[in-house]
N, CA, C and O atoms as a GROMACS GRO file, in nm:
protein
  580
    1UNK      N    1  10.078  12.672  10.369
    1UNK     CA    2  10.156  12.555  10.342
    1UNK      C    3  10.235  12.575  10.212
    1UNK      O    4  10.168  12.591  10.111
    2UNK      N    5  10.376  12.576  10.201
    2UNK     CA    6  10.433  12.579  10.117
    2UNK      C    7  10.426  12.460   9.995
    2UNK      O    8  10.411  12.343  10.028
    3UNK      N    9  10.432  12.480   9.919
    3UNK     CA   10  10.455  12.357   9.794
    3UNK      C   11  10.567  12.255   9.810
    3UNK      O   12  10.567  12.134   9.786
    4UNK      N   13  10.662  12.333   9.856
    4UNK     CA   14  10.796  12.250   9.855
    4UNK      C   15  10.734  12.147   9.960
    4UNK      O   16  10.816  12.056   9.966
    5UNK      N   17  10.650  12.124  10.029
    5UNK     CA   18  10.580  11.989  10.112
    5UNK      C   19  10.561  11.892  10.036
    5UNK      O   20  10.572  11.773  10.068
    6UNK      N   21  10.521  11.952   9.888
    6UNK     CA   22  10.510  11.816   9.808
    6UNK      C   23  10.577  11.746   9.747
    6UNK      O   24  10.539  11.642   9.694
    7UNK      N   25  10.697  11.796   9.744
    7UNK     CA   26  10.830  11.689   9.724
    7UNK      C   27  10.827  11.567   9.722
    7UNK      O   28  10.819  11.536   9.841
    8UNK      N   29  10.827  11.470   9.658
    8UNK     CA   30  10.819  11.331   9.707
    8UNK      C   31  10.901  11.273   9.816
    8UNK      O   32  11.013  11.324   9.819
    9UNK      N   33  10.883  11.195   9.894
    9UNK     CA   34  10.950  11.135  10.020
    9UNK      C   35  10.958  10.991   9.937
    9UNK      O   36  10.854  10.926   9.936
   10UNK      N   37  11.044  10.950   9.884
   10UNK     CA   38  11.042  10.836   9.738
   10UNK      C   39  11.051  10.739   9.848
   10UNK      O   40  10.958  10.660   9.832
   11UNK      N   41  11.105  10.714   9.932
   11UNK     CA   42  11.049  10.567  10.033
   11UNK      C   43  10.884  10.534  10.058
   11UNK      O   44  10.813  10.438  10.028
   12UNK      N   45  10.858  10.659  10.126
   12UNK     CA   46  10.737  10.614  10.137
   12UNK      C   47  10.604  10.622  10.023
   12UNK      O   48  10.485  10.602  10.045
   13UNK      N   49  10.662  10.651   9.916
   13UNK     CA   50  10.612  10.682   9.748
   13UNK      C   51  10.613  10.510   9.714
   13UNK      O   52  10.516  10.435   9.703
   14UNK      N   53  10.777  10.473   9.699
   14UNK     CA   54  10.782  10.330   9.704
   14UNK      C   55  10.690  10.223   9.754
   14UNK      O   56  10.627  10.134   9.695
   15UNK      N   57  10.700  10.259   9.883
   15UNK     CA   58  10.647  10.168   9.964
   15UNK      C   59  10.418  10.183   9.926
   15UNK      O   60  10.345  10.084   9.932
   16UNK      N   61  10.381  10.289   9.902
   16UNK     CA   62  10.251  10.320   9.850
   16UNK      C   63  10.234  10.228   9.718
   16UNK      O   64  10.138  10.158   9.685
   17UNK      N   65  10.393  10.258   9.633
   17UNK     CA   66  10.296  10.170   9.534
   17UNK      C   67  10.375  10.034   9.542
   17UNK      O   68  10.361   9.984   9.430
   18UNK      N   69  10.429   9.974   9.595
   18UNK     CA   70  10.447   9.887   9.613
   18UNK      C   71  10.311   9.738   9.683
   18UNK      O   72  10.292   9.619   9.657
   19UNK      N   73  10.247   9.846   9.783
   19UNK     CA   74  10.136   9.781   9.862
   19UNK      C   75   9.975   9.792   9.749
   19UNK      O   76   9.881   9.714   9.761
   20UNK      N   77   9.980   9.943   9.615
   20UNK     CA   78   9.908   9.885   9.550
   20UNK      C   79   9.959   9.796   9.407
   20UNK      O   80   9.886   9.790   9.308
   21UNK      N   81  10.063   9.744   9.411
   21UNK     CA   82  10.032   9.687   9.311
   21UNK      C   83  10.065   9.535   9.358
   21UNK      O   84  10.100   9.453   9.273
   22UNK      N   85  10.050   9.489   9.536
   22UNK     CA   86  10.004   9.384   9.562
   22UNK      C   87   9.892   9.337   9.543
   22UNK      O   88   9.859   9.224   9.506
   23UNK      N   89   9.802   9.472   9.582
   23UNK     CA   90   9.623   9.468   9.621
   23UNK      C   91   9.634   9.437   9.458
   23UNK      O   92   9.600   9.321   9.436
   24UNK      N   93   9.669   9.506   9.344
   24UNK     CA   94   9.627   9.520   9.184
   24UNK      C   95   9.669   9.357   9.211
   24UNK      O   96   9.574   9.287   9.247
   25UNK      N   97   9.762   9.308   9.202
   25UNK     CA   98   9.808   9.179   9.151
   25UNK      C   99   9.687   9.067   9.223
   25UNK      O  100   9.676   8.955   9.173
   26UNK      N  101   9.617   9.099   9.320
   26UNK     CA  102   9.588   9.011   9.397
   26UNK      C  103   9.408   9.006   9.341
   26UNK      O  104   9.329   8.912   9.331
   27UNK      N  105   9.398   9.116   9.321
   27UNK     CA  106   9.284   9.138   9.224
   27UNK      C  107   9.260   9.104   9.070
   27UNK      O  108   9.156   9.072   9.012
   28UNK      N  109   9.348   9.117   9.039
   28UNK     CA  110   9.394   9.080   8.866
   28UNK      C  111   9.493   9.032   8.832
   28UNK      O  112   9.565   9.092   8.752
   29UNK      N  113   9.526   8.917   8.882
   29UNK     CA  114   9.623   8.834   8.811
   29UNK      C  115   9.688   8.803   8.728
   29UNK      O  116   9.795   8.745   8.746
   30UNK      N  117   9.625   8.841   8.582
   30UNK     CA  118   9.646   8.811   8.469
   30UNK      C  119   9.669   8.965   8.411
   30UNK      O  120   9.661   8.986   8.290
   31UNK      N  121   9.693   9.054   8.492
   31UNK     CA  122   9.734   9.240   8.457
   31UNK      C  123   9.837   9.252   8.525
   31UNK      O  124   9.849   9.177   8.622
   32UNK      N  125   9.948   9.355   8.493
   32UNK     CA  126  10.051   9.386   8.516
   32UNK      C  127  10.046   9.582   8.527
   32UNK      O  128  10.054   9.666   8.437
   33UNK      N  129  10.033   9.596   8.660
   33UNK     CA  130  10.083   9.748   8.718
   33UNK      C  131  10.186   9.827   8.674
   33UNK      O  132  10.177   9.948   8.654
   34UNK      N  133  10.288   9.755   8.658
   34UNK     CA  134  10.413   9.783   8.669
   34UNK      C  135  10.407   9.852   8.479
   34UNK      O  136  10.509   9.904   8.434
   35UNK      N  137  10.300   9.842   8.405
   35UNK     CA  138  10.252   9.884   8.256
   35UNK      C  139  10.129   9.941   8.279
   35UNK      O  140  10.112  10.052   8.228
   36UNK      N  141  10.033   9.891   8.348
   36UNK     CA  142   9.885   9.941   8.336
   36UNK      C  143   9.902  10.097   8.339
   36UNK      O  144   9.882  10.180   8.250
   37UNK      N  145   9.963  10.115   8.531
   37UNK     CA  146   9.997  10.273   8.569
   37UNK      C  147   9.974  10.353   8.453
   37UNK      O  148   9.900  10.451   8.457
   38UNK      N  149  10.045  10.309   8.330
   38UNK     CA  150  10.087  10.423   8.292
   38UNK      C  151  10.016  10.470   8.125
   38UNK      O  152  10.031  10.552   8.035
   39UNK      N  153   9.934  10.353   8.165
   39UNK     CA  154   9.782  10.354   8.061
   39UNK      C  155   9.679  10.445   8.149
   39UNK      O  156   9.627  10.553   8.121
   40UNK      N  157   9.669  10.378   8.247
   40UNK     CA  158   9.548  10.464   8.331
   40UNK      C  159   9.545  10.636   8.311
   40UNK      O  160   9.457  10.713   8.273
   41UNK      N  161   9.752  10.663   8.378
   41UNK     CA  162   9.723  10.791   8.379
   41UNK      C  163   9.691  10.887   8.186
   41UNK      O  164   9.612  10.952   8.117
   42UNK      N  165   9.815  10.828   8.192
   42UNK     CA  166   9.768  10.873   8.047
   42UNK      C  167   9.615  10.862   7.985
   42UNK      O  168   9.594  10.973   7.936
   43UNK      N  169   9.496  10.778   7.964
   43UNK     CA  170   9.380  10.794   7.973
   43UNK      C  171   9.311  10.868   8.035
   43UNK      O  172   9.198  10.904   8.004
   44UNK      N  173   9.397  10.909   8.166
   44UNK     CA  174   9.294  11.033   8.210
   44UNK      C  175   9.359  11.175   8.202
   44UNK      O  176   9.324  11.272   8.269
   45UNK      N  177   9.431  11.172   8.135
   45UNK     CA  178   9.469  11.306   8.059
   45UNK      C  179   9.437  11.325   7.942
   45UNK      O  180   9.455  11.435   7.889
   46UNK      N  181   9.375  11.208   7.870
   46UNK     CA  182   9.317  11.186   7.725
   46UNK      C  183   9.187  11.205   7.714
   46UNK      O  184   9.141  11.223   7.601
   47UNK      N  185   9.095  11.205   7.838
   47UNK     CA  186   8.936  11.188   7.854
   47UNK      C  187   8.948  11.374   7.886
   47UNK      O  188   8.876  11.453   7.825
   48UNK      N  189   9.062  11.426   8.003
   48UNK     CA  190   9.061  11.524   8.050
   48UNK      C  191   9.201  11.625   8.040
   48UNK      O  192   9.264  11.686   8.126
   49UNK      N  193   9.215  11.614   7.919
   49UNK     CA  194   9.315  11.747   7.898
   49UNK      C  195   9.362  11.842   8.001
   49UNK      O  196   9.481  11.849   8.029
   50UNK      N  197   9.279  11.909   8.053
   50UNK     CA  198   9.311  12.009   8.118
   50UNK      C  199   9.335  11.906   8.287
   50UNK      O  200   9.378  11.979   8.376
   51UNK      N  201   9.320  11.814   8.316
   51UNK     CA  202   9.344  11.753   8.445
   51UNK      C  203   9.503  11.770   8.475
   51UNK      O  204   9.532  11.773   8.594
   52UNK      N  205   9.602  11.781   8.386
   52UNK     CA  206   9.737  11.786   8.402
   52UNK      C  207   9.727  11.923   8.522
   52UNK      O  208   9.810  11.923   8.613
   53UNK      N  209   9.668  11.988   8.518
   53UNK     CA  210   9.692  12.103   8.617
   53UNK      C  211   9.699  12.012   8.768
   53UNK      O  212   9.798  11.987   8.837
   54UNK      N  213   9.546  11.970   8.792
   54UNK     CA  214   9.554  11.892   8.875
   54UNK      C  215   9.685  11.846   8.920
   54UNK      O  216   9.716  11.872   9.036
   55UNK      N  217   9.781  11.770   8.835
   55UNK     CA  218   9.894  11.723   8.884
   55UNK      C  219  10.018  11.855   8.925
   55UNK      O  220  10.140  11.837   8.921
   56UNK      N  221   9.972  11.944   8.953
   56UNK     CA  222  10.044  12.038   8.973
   56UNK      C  223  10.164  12.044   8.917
   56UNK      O  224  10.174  12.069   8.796
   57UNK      N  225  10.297  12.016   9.014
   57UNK     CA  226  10.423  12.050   8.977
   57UNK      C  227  10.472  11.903   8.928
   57UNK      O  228  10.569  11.883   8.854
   58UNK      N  229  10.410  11.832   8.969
   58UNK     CA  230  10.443  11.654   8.922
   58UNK      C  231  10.407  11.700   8.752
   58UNK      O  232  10.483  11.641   8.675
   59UNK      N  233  10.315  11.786   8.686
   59UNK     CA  234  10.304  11.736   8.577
   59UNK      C  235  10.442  11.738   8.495
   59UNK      O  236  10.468  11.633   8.434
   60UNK      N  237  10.539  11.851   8.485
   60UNK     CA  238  10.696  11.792   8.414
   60UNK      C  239  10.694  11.657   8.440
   60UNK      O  240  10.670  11.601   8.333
   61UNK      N  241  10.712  11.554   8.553
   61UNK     CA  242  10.773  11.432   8.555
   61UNK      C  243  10.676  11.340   8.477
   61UNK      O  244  10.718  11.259   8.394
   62UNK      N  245  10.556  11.354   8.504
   62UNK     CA  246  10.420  11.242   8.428
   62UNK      C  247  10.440  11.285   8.289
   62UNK      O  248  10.426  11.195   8.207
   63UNK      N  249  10.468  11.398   8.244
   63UNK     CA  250  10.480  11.403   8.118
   63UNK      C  251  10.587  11.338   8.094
   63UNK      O  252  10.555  11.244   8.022
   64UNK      N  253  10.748  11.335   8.124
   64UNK     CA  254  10.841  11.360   8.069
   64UNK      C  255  10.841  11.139   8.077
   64UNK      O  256  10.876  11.059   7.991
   65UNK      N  257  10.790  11.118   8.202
   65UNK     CA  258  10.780  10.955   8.213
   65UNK      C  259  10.718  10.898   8.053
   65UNK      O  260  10.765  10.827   7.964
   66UNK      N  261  10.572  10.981   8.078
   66UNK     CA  262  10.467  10.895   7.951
   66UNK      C  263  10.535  10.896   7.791
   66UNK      O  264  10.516  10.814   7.702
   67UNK      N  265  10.645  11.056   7.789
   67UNK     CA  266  10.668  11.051   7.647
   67UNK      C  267  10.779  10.958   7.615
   67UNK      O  268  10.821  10.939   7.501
   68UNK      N  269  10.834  10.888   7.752
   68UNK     CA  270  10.947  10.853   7.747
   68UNK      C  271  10.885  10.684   7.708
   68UNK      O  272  10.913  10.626   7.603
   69UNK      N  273  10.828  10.646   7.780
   69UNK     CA  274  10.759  10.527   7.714
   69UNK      C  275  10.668  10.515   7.594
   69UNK      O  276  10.611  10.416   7.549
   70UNK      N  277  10.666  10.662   7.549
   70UNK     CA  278  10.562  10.622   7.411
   70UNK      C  279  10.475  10.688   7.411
   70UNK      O  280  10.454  10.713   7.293
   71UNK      N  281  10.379  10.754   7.492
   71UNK     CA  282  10.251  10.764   7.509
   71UNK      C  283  10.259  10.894   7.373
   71UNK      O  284  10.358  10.916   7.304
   72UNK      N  285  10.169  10.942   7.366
   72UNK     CA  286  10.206  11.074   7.249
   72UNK      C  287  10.152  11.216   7.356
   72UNK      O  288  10.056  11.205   7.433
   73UNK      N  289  10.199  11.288   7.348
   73UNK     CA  290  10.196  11.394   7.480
   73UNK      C  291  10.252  11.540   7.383
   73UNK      O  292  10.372  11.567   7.377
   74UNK      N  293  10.143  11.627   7.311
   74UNK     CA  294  10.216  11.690   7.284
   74UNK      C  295  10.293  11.820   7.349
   74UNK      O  296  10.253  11.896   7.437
   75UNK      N  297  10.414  11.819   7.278
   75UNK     CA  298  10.508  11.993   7.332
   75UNK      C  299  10.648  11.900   7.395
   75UNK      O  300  10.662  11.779   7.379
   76UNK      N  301  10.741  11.986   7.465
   76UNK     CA  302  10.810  11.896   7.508
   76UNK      C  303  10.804  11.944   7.638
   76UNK      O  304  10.717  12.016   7.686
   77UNK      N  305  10.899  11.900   7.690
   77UNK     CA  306  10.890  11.911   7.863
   77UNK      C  307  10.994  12.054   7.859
   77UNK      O  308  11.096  12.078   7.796
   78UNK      N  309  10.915  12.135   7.956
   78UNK     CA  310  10.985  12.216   7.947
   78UNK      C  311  11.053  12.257   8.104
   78UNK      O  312  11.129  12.354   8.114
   79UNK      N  313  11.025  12.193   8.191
   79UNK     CA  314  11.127  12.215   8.277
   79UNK      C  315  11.211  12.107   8.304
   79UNK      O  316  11.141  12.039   8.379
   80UNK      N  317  11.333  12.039   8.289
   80UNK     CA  318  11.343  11.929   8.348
   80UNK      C  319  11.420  11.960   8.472
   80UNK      O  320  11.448  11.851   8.521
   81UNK      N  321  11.475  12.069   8.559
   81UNK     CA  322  11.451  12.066   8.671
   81UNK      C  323  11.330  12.046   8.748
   81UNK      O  324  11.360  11.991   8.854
   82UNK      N  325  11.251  12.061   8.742
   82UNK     CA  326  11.103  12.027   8.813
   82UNK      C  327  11.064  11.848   8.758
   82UNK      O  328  10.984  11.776   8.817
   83UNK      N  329  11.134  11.813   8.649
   83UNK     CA  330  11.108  11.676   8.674
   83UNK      C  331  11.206  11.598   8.760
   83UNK      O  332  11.166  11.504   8.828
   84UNK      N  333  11.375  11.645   8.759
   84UNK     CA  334  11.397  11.601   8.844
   84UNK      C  335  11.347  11.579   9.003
   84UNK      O  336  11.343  11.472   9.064
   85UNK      N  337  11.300  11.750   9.066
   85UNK     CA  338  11.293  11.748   9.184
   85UNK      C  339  11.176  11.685   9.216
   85UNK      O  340  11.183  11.643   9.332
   86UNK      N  341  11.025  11.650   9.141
   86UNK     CA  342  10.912  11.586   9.150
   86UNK      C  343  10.909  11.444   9.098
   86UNK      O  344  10.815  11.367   9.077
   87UNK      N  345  11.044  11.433   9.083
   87UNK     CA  346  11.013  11.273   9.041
   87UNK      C  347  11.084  11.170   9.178
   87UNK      O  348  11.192  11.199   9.229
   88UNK      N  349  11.014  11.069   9.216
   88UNK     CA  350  11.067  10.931   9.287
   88UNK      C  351  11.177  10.904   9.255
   88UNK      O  352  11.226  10.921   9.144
   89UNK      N  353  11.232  10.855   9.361
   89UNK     CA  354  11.370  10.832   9.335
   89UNK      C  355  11.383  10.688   9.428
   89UNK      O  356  11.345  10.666   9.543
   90UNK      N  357  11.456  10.594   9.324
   90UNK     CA  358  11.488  10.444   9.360
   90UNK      C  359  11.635  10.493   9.450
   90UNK      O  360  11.700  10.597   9.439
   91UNK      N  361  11.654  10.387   9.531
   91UNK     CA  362  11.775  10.431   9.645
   91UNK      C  363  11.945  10.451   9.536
   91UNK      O  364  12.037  10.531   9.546
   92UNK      N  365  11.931  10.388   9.485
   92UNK     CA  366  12.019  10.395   9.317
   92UNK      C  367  12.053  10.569   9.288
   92UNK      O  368  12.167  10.589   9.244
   93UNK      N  369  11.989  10.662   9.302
   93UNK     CA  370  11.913  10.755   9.231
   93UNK      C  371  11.825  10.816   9.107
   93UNK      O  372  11.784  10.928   9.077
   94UNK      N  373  11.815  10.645   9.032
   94UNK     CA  374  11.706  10.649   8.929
   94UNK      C  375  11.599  10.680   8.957
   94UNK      O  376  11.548  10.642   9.062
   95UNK      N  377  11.540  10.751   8.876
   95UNK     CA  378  11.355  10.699   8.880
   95UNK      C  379  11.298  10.646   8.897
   95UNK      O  380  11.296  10.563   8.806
   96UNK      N  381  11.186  10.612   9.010
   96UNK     CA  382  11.091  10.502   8.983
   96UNK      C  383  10.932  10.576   8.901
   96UNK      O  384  10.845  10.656   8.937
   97UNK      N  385  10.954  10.517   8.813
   97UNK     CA  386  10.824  10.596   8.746
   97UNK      C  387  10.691  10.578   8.766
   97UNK      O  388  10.604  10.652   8.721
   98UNK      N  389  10.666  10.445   8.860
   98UNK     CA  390  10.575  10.382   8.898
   98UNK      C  391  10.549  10.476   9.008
   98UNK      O  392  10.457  10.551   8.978
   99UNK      N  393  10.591  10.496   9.112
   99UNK     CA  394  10.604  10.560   9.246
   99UNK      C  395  10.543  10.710   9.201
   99UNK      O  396  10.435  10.754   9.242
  100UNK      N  397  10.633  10.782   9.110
  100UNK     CA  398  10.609  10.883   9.061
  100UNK      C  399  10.483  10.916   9.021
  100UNK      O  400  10.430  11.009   9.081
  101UNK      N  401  10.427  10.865   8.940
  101UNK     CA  402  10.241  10.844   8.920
  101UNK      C  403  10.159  10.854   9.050
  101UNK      O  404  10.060  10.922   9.073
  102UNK      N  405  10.236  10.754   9.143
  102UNK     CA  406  10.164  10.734   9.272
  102UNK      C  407  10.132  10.842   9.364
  102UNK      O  408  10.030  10.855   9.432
  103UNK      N  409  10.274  10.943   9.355
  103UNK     CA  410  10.307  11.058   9.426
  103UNK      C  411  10.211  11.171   9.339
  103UNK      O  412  10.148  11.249   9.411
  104UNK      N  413  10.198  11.183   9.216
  104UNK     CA  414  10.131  11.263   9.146
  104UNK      C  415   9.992  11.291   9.170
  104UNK      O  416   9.935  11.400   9.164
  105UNK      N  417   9.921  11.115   9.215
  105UNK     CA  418   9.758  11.104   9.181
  105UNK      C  419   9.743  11.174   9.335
  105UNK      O  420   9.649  11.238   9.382
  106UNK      N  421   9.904  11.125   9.409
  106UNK     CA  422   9.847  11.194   9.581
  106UNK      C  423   9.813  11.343   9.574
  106UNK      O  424   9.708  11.398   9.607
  107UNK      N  425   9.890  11.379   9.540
  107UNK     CA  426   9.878  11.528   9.528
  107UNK      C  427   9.749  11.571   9.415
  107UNK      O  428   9.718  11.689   9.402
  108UNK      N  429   9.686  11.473   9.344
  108UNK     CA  430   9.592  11.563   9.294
  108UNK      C  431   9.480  11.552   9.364
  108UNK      O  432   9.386  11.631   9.356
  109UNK      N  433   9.486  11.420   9.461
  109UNK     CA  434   9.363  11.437   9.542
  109UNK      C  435   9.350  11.568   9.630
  109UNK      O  436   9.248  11.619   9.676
  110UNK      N  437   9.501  11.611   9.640
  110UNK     CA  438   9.499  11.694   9.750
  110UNK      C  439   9.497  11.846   9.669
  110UNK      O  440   9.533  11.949   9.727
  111UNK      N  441   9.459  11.844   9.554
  111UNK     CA  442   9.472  11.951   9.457
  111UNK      C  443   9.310  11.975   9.479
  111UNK      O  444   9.262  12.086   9.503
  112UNK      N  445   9.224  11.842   9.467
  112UNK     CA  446   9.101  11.947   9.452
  112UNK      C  447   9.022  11.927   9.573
  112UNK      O  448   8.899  11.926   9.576
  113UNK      N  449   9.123  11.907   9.704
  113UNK     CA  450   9.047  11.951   9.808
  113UNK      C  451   9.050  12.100   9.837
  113UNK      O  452   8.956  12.165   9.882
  114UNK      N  453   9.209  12.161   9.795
  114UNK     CA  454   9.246  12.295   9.798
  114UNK      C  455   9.206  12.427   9.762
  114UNK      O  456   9.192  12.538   9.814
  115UNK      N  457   9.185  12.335   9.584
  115UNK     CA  458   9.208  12.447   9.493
  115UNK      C  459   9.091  12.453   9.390
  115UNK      O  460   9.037  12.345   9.363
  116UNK      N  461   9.048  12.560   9.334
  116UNK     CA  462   8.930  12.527   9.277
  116UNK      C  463   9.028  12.460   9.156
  116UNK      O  464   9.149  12.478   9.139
  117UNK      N  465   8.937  12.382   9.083
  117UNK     CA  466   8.953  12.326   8.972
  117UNK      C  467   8.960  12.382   8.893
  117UNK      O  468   8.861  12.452   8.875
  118UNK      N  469   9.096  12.399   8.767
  118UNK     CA  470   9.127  12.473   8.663
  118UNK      C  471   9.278  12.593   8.736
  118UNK      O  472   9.355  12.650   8.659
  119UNK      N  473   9.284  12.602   8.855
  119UNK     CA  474   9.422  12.681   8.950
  119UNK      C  475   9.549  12.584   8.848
  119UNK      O  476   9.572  12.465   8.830
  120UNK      N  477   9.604  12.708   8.802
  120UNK     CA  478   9.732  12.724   8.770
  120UNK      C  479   9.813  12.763   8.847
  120UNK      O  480   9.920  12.702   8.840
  121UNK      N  481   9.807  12.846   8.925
  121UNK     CA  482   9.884  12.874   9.024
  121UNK      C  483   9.964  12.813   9.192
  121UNK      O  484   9.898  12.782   9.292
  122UNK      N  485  10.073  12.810   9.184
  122UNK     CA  486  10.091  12.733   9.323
  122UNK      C  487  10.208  12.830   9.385
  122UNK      O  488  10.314  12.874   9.340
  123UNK      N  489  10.142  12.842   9.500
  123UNK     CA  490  10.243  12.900   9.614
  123UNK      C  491  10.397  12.842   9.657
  123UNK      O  492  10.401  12.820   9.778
  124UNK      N  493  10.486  12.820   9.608
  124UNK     CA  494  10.587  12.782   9.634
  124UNK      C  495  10.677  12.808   9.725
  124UNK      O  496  10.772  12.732   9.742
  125UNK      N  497  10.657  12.936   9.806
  125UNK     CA  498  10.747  12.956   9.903
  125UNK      C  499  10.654  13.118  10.018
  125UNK      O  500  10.654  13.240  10.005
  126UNK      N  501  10.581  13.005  10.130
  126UNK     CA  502  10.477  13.128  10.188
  126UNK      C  503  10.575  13.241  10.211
  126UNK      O  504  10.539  13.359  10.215
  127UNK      N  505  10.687  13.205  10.225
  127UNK     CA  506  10.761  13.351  10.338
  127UNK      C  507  10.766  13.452  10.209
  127UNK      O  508  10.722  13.564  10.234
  128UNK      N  509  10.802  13.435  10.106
  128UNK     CA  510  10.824  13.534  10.010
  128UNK      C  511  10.728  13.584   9.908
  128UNK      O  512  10.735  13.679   9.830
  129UNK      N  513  10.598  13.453   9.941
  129UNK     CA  514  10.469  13.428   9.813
  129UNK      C  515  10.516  13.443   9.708
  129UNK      O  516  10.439  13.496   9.628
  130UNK      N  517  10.643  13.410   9.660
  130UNK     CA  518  10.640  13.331   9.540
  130UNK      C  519  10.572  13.232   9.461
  130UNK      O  520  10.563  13.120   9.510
  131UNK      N  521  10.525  13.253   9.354
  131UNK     CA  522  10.400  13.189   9.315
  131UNK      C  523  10.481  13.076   9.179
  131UNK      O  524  10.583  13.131   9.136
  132UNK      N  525  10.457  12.955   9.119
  132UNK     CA  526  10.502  12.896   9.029
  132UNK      C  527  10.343  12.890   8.892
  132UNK      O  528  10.232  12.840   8.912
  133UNK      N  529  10.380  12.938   8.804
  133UNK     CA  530  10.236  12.943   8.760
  133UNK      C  531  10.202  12.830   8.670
  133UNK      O  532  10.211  12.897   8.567
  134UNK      N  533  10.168  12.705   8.623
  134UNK     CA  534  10.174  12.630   8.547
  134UNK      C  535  10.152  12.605   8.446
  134UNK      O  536  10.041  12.551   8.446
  135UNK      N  537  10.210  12.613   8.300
  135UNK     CA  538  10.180  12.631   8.189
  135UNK      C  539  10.232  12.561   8.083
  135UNK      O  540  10.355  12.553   8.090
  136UNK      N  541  10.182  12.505   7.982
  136UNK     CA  542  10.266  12.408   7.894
  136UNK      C  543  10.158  12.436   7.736
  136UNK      O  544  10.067  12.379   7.676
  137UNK      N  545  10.244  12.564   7.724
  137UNK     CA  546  10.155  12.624   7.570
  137UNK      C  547  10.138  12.498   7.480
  137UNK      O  548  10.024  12.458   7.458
  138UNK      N  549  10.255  12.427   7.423
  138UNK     CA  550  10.250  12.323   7.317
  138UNK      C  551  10.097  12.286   7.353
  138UNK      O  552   9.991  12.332   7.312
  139UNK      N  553  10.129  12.185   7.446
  139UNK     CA  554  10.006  12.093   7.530
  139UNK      C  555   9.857  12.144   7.524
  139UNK      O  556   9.768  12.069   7.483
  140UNK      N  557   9.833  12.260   7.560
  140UNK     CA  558   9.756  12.309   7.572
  140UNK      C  559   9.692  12.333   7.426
  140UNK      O  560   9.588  12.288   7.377
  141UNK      N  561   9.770  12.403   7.386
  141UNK     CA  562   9.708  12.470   7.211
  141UNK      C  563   9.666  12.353   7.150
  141UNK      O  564   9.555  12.360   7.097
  142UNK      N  565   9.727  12.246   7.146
  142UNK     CA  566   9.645  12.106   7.105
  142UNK      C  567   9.528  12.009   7.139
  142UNK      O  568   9.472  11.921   7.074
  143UNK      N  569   9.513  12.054   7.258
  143UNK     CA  570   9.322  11.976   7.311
  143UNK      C  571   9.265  12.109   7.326
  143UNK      O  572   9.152  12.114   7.375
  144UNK      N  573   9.322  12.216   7.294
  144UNK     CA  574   9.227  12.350   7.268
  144UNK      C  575   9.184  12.360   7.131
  144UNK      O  576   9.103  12.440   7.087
  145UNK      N  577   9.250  12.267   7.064
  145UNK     CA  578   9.216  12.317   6.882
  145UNK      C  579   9.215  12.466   6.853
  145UNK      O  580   9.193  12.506   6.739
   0.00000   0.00000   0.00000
């Protein structure tokens, strides 16, 4: 299975988090999704440093989203083609950054059914096995001390 499968399909990305942040609203009333998202993820890159792998090729966009709202994320983004092509896209062609998270956490479920935990590596194109290897020195050298 090639990588390029994981592309986001931003409708039906939309439409995922759209239906959870009915269930969130309907559960917690007095919380707002449309902000939480992006506490959660960020907290679990804060408990688990090295989980950004997990997010495979989504991690450019989750990074480039969180630093963009604030979060502190160190290094900078270093591909922003790969955040374009992994990020949600509103019919506009903006970002939805919400969606984007959504599309990310999909793929990491589907990261550690795959892959052992700690894989840097992703197959990007079977016919040629081109491999994309994932790496973000800044990031890293800093929850490595």
């Amino acid at each position: 299975m090639e990588f390029i499968e994981f592309r986001p399909n931003s409708p039906h990305f939309i439409e995922l988090y759209d239906n959870e942040k009915n269930q969130y609203s309907a559960k917690n009333p007095d919380k707002n999704l449309e902000e939480d998202v992006f506490t959660v993820v960020y907290g679990y890159i804060q408990r688990r440093p090295d989980a950004f792998l997990s997010l495979g090729m989504y991690w450019w966009a989750v990074k480039d989203i969180l630093q963009k709202r604030g979060f502190e994320l160190a290094g900078y983004v270093e591909s922003p083609a790969l955040v374009d092509l992994y990020s949600v896209k509103n019919p506009d062609g903006s970002i939805h950054p919400q969606a984007t998270m959504v599309a990310a956490f999909g793929f990491r479920d589907w990261y550690f059914e795959h892959y052992f935990e700690g894989n840097r590596d992703f197959v990007i194109n079977d016919d040629t096995g081109d491999v994309y290897t994932l790496t973000d020195d800044e990031f890293e050298s800093n929850w490595r001390g």
